[in-house]
Backbone as JSON, one array per atom type, in Angstrom:
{
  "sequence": "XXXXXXXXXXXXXXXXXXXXXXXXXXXXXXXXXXXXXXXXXXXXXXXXXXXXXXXXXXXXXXXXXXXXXXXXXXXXXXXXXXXXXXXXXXXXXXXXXXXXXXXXXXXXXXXXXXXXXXXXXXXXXXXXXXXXXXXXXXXXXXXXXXXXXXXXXXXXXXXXXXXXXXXXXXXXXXXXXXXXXXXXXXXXXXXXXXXXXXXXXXXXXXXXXXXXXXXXXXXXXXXXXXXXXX",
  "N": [[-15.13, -16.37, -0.92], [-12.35, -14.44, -1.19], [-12.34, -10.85, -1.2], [-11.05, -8.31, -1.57], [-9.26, -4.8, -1.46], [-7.49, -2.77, -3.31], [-5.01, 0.16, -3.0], [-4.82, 2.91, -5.17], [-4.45, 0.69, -7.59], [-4.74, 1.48, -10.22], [-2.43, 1.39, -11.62], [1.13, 0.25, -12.4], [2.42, -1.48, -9.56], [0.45, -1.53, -8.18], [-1.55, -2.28, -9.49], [-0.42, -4.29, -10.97], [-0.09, -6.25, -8.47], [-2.81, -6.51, -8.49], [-3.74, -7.88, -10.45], [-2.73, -10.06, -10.02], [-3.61, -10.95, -7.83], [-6.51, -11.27, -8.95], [-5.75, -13.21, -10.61], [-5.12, -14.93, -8.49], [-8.11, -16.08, -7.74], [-9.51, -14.15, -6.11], [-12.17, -11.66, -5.24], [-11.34, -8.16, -6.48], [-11.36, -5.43, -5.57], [-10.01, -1.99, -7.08], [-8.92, 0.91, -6.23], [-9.08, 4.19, -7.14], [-7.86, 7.19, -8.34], [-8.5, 8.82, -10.23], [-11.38, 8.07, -12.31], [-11.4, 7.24, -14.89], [-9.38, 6.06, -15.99], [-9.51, 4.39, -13.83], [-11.26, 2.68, -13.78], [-10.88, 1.25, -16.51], [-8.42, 0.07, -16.04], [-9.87, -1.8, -14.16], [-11.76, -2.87, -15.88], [-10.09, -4.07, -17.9], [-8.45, -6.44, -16.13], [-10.52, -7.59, -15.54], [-11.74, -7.02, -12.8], [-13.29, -5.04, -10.32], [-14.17, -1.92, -9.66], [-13.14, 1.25, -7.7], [-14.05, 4.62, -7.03], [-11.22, 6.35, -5.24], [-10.29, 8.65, -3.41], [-7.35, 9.09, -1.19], [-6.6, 11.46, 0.12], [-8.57, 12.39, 1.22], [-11.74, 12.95, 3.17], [-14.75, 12.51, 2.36], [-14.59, 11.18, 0.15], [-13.03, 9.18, 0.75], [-14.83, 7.95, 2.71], [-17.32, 7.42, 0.95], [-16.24, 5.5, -1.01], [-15.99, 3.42, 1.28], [-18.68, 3.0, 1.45], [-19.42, 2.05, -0.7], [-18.31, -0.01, -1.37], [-19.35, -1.46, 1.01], [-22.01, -1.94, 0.09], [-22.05, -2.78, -2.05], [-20.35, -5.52, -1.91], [-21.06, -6.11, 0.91], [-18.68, -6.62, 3.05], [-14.86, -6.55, 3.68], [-12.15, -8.32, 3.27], [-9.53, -8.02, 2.73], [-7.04, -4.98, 2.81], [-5.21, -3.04, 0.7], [-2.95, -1.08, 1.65], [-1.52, 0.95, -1.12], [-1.71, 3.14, -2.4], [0.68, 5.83, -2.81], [3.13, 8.97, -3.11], [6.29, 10.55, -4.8], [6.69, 12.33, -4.02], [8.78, 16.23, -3.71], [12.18, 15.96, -4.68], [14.32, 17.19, -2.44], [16.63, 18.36, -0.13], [16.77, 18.04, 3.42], [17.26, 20.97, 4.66], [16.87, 22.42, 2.47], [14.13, 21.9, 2.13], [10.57, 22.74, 2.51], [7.75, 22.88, 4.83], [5.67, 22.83, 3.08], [6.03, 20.98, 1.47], [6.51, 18.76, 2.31], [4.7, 18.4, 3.81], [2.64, 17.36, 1.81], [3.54, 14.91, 1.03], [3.51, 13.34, 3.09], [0.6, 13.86, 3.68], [-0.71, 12.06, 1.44], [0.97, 9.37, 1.98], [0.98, 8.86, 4.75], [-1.1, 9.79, 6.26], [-2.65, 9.31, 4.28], [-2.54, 6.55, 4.65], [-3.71, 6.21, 7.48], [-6.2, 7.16, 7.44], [-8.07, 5.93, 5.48], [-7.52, 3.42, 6.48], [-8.48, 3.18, 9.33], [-11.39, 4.03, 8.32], [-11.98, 2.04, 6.9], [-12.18, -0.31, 8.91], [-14.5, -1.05, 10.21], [-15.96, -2.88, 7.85], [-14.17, -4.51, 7.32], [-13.86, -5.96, 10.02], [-16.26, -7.69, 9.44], [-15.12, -9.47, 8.34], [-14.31, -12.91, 8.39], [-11.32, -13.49, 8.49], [-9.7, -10.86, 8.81], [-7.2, -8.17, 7.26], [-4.98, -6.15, 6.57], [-2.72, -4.81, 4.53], [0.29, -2.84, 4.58], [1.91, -1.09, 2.11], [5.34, -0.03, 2.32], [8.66, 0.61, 2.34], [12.1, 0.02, 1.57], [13.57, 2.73, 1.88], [13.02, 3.93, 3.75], [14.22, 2.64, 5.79], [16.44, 2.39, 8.4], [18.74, 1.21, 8.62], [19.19, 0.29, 6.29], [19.67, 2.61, 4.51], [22.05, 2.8, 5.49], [23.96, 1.3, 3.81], [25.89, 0.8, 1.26], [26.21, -0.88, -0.01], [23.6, -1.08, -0.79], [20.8, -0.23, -2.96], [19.26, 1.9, -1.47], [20.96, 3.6, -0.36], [21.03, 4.9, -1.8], [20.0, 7.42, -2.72], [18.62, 10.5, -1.61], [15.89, 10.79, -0.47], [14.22, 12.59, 1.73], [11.34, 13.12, 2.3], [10.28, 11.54, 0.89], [10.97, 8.9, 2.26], [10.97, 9.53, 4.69], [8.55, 9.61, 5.33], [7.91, 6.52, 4.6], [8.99, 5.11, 6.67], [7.64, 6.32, 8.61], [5.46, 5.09, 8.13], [5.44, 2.26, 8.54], [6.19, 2.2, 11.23], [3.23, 2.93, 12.11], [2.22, 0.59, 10.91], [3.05, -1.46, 13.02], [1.98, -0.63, 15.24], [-0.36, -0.1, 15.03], [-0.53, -2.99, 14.72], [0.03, -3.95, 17.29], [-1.74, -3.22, 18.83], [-4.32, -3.45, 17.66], [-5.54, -6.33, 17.72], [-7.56, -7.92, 16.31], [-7.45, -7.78, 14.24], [-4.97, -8.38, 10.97], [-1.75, -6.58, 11.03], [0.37, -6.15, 8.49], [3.47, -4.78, 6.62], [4.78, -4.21, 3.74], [7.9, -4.14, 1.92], [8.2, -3.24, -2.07], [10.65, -3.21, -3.22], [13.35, -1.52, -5.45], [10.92, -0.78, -7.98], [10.96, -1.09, -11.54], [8.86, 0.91, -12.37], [6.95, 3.59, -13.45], [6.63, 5.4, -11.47], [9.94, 5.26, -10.69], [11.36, 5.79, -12.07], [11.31, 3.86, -14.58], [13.42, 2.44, -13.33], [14.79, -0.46, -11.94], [14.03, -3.78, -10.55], [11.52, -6.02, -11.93], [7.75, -5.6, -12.06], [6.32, -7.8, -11.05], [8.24, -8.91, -9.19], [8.6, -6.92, -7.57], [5.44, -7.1, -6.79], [5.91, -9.29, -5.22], [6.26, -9.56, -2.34], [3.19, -8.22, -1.33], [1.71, -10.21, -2.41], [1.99, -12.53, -1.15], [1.55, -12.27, 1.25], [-1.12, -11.6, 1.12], [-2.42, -13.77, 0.52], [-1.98, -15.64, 2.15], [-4.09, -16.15, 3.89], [-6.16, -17.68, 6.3], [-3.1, -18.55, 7.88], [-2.1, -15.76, 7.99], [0.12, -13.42, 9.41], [1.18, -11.31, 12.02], [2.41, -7.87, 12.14], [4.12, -7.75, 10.57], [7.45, -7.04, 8.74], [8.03, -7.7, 5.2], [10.24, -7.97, 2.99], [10.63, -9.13, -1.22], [11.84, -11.33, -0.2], [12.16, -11.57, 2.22], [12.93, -11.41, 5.79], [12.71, -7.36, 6.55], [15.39, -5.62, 7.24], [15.15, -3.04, 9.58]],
  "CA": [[-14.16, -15.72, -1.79], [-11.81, -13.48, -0.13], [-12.84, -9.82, -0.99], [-9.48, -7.15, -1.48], [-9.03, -3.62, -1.91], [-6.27, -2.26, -3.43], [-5.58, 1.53, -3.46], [-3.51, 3.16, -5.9], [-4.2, 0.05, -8.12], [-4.49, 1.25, -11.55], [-1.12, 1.12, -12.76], [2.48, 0.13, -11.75], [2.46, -2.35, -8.55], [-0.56, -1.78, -7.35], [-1.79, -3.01, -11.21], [0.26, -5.8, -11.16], [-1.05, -6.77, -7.72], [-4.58, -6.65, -8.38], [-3.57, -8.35, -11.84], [-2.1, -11.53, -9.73], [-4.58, -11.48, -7.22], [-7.78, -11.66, -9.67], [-5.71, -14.68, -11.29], [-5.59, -16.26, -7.72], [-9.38, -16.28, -7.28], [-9.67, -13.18, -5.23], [-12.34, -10.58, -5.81], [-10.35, -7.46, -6.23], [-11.24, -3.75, -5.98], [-9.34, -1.28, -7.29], [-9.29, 2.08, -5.88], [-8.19, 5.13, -8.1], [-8.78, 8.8, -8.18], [-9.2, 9.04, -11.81], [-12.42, 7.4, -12.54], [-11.61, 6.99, -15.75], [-8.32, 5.09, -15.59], [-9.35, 3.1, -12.73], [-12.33, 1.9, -14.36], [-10.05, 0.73, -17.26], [-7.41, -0.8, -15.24], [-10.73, -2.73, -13.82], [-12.32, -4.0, -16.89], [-8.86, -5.12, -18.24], [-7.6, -7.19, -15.27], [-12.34, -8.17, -14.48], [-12.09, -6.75, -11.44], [-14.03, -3.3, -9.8], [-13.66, -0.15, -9.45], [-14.15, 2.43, -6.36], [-13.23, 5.8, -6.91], [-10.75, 6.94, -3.7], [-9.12, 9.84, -3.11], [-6.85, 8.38, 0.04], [-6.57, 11.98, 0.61], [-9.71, 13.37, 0.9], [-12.73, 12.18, 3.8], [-15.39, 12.61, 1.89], [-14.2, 9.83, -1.03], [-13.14, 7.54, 1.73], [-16.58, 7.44, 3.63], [-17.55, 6.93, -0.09], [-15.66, 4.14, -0.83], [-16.75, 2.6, 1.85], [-19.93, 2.81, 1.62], [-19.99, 1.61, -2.18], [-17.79, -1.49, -1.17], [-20.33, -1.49, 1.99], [-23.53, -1.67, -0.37], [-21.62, -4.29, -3.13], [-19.64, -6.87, -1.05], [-21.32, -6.63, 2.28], [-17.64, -6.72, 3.91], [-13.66, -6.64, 3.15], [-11.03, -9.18, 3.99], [-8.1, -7.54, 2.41], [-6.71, -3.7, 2.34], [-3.66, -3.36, 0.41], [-2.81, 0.6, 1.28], [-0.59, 1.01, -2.09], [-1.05, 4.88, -2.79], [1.95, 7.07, -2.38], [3.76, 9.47, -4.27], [7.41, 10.4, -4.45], [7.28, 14.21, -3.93], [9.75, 16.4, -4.29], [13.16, 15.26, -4.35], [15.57, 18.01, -1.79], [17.31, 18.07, 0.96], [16.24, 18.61, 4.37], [17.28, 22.0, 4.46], [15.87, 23.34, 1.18], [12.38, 21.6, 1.69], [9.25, 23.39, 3.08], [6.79, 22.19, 5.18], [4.36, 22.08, 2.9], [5.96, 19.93, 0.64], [6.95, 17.74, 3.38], [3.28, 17.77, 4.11], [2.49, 16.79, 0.75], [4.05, 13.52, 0.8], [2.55, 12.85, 4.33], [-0.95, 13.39, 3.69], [-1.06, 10.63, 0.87], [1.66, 8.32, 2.39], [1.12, 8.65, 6.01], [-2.34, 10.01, 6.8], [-3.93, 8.48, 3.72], [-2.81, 5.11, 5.14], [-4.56, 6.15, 9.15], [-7.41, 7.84, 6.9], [-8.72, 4.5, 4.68], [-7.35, 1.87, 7.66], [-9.64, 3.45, 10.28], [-12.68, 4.02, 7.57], [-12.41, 0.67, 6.48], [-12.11, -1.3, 9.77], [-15.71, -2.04, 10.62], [-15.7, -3.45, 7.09], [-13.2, -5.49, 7.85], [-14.27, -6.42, 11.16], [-16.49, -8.01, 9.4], [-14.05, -10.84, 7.52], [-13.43, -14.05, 9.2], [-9.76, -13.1, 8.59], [-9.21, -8.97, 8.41], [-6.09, -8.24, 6.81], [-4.37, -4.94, 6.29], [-1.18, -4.79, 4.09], [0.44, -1.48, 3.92], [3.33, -0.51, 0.97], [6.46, 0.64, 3.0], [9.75, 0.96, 1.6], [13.51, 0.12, 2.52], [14.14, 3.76, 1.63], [12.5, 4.7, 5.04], [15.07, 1.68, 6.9], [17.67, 3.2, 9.27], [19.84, 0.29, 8.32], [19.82, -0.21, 4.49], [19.85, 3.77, 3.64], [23.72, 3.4, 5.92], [24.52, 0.01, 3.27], [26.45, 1.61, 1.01], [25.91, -1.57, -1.04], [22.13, -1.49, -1.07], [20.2, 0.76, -3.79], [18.76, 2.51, -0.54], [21.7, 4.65, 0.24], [22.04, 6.09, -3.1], [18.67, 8.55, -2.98], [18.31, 11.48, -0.47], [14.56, 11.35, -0.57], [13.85, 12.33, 3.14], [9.9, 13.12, 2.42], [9.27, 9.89, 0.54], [11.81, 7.97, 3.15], [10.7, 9.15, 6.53], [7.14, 8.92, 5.34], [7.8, 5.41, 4.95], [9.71, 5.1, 8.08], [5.69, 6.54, 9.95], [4.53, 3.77, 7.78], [6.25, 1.11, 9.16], [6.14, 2.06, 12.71], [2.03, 2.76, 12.3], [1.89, -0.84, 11.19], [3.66, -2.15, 13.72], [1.43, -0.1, 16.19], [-1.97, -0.8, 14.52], [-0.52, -4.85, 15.03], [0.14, -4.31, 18.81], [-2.76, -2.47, 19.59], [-5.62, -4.33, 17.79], [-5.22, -8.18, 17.31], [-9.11, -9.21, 15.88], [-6.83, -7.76, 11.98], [-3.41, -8.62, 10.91], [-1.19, -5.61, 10.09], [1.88, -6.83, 7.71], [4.27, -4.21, 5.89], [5.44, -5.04, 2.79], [8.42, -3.0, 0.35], [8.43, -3.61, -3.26], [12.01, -2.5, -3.89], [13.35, -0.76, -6.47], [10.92, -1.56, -9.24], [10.61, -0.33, -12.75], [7.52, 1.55, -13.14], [7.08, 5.23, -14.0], [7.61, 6.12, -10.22], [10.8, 5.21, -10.28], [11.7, 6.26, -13.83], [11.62, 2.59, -15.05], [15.02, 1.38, -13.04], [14.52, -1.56, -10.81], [13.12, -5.32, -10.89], [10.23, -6.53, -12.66], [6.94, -5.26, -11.37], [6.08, -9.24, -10.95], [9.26, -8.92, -8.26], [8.07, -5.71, -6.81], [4.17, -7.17, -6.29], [6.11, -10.64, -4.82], [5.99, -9.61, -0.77], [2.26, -8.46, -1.02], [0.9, -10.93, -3.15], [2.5, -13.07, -0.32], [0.92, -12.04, 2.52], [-2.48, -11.53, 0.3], [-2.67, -15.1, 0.0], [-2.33, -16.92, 3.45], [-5.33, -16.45, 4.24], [-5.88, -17.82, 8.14], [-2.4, -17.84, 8.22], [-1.39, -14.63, 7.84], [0.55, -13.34, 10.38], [0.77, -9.84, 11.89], [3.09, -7.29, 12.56], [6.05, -8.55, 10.09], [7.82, -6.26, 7.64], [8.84, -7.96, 4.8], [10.18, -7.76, 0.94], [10.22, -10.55, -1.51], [13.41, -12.07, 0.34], [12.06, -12.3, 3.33], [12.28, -10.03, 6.23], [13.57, -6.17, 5.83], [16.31, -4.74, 8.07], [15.19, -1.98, 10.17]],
  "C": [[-13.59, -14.49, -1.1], [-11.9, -11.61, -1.35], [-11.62, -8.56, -0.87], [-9.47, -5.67, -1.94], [-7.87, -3.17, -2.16], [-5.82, -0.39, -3.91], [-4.52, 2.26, -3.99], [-3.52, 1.59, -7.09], [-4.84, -0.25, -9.97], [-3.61, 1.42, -12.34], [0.58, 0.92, -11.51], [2.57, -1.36, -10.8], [1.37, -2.35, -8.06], [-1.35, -2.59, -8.56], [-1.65, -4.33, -11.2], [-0.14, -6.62, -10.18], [-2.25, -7.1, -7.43], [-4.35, -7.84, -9.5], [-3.54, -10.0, -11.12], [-3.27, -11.76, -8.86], [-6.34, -11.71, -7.75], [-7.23, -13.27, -10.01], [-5.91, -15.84, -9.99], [-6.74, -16.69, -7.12], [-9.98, -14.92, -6.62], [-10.86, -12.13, -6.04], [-11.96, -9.08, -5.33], [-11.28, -6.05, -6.61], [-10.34, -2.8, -6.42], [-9.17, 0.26, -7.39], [-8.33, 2.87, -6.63], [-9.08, 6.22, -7.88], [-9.33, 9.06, -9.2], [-10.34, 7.79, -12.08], [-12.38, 6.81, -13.94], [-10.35, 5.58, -16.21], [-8.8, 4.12, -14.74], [-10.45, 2.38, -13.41], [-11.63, 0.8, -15.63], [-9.28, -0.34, -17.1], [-8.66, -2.29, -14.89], [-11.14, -3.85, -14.99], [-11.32, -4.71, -17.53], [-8.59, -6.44, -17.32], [-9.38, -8.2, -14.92], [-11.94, -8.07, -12.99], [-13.05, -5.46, -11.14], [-13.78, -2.67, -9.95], [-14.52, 0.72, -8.68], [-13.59, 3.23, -7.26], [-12.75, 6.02, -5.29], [-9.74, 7.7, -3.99], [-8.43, 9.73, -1.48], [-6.34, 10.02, 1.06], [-7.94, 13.17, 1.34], [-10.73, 12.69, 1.88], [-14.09, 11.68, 3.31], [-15.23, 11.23, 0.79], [-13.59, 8.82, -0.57], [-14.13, 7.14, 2.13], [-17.1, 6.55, 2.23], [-17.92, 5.94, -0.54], [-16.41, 3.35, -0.26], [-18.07, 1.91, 1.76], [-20.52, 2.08, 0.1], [-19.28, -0.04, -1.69], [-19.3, -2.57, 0.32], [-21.75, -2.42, 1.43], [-23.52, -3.25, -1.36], [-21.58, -5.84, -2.62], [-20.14, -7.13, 0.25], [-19.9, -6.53, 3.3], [-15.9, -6.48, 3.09], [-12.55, -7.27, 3.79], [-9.52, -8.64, 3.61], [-7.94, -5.96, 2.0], [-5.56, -3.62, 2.14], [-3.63, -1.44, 0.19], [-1.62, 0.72, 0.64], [-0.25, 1.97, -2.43], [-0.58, 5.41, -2.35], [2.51, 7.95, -3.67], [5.36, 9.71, -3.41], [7.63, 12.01, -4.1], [8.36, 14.59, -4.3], [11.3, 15.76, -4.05], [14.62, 16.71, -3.72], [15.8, 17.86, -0.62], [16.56, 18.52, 2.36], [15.9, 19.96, 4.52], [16.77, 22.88, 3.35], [14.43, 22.94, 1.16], [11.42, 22.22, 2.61], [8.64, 22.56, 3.84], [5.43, 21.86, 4.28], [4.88, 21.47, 1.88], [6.17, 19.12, 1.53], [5.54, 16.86, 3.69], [2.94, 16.9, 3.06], [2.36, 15.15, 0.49], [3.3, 12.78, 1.84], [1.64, 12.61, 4.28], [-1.41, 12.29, 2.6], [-0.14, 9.64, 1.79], [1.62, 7.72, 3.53], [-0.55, 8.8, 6.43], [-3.12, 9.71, 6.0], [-4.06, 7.17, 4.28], [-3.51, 4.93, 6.66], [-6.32, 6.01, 8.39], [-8.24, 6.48, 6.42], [-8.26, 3.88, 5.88], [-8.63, 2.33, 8.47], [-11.37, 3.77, 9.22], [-13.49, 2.53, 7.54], [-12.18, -0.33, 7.35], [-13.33, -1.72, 10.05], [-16.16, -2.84, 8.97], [-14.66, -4.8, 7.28], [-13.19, -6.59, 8.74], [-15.34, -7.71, 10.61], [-16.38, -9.57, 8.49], [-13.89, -11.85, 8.29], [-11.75, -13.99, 9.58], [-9.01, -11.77, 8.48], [-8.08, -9.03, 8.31], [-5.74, -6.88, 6.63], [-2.64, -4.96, 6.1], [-0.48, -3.58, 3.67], [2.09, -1.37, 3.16], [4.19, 0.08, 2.07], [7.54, 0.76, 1.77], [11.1, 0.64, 2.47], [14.45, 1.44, 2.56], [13.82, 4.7, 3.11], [13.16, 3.7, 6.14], [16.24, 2.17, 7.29], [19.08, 2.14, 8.53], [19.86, 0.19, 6.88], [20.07, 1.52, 3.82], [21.51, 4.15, 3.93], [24.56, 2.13, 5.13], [25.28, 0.92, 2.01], [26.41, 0.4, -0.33], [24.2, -1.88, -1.39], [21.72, -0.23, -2.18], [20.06, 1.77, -2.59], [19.29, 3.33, -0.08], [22.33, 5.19, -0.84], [20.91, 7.48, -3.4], [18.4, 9.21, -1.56], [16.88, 11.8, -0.79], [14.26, 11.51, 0.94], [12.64, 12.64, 3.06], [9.63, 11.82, 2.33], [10.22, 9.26, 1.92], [11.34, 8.1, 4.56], [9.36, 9.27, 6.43], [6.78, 7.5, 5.36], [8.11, 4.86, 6.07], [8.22, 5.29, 9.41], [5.36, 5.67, 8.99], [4.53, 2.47, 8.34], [6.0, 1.13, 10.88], [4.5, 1.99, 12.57], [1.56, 1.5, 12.22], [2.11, -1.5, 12.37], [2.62, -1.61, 15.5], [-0.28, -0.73, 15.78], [-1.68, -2.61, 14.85], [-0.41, -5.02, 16.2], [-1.17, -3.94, 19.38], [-4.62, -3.18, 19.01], [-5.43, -5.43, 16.59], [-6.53, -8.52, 16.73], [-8.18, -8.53, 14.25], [-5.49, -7.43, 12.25], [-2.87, -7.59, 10.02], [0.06, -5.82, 9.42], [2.51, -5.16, 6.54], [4.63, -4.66, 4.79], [6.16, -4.19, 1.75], [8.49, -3.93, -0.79], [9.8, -3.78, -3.85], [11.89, -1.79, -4.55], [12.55, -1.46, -7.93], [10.44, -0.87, -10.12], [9.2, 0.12, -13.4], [8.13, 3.21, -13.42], [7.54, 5.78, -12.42], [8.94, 5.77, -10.07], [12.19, 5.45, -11.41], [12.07, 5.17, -14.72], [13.07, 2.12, -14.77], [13.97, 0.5, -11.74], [14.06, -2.7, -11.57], [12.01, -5.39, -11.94], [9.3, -6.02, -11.4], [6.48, -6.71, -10.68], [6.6, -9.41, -9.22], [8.94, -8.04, -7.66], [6.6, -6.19, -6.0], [4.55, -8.66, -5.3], [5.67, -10.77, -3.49], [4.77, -9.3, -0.5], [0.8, -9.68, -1.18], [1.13, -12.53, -1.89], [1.64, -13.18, 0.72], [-0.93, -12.23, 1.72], [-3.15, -12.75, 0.62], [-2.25, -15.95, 1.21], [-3.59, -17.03, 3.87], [-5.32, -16.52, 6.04], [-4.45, -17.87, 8.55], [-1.44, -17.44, 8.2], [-0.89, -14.25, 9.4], [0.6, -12.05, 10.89], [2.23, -9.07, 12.86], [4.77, -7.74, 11.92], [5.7, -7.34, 8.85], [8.79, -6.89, 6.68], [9.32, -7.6, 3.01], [10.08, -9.23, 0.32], [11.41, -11.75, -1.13], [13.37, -12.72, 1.63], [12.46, -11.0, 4.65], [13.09, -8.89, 6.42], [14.14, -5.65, 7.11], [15.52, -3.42, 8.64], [16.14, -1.06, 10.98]]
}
């Protein structure tokens, strides 16, 4: 039984992804900071619950070590937690909000990948699927017909933008686990102030990759369309 972590998955897309992947057999973790929520989210959907703070070392080792102690191993990491920080312009934003956005979006996804690789290592098939975005794509934020070039988020956007390339680096650099990208679009949860798709349509490109199993493939960035303009 393939074995998944999902982080950031008690509400929204990461929710809905754990939600689909319990129905397709999978046993599913669901990492949250709030212990109390995530536990919730769990017993609703019968799946787990870690506590992870994706920013924090201490509640990754954690993690680990509780998934470590449970499952013996992990075939699937779906790094889902991000936030949208603030929303200003280059010029009016700080570094430390800049940081902000980084240390969940960018260095939580190095922070949990590298924790949870000898876990992994130990899957017949190691998998690592990390949340990107087409809001961090050079090419769809200059479409003038895409959603993507109507929001000046340059924290959340060029944090996704180091998301995308880290995958693509983690897939050149070590082949025994497959690193796949995957954006949701625009979809209607609370991050996005309920505009966009169906969350269903948002969880479509990981639930995708989730589910090949042997084979999955590595180093592709795609949405639920198929694969995303860079």
């Amino acid at each position: 039984m393939t074995i998944t972590l999902i982080t950031g998955g008690n509400k929204g897309i990461g929710y809905e992804t754990a939600r689909r992947l319990v129905a397709e057999g999978q046993t599913v973790w669901i990492g949250a900071r709030d212990p109390e929520r995530g536990r919730q989210a769990a017993e609703t959907l019968g799946a787990s619950f870690v506590q992870i703070d994706v920013t924090d070392d201490h509640s990754v080792a954690a993690a680990v070590d509780t998934i470590r102690d449970q499952a013996g191993r992990l075939d699937i990491l779906i790094n889902n937690a991000g936030i949208l920080g603030d929303v200003t312009s280059p010029e009016d934003m700080t570094v430390d909000q800049l940081r902000a956005v980084y240390e969940t979006n960018v260095f939580g996804v190095v922070r949990v990948t590298n924790a949870f690789l000898p876990l992994l290592r130990e899957s017949a098939a190691p998998s690592v699927i990390n949340v990107t975005s087409g809001l961090g794509s050079f090419t769809l934020i200059h479409d003038p017909e895409r959603v993507e070039s109507k929001y000046p988020l340059a924290a959340y956007g060029s944090s996704k933008t180091a998301v995308t390339m880290l995958t693509m680096q983690y897939a050149k650099t070590t082949p025994d686990v497959r690193f796949n990208a995957v954006d949701p679009g625009q979809t209607a949860t609370a991050f996005t102030g309920h505009l966009g798709h169906s969350v269903e349509e948002g969880a479509a490109a990981a639930i995708r990759i989730a589910t090949l199993g042997a084979d999955t493939p590595t180093g592709t960035v795609t949405d639920r369309d198929g694969v995303l303009p860079w």
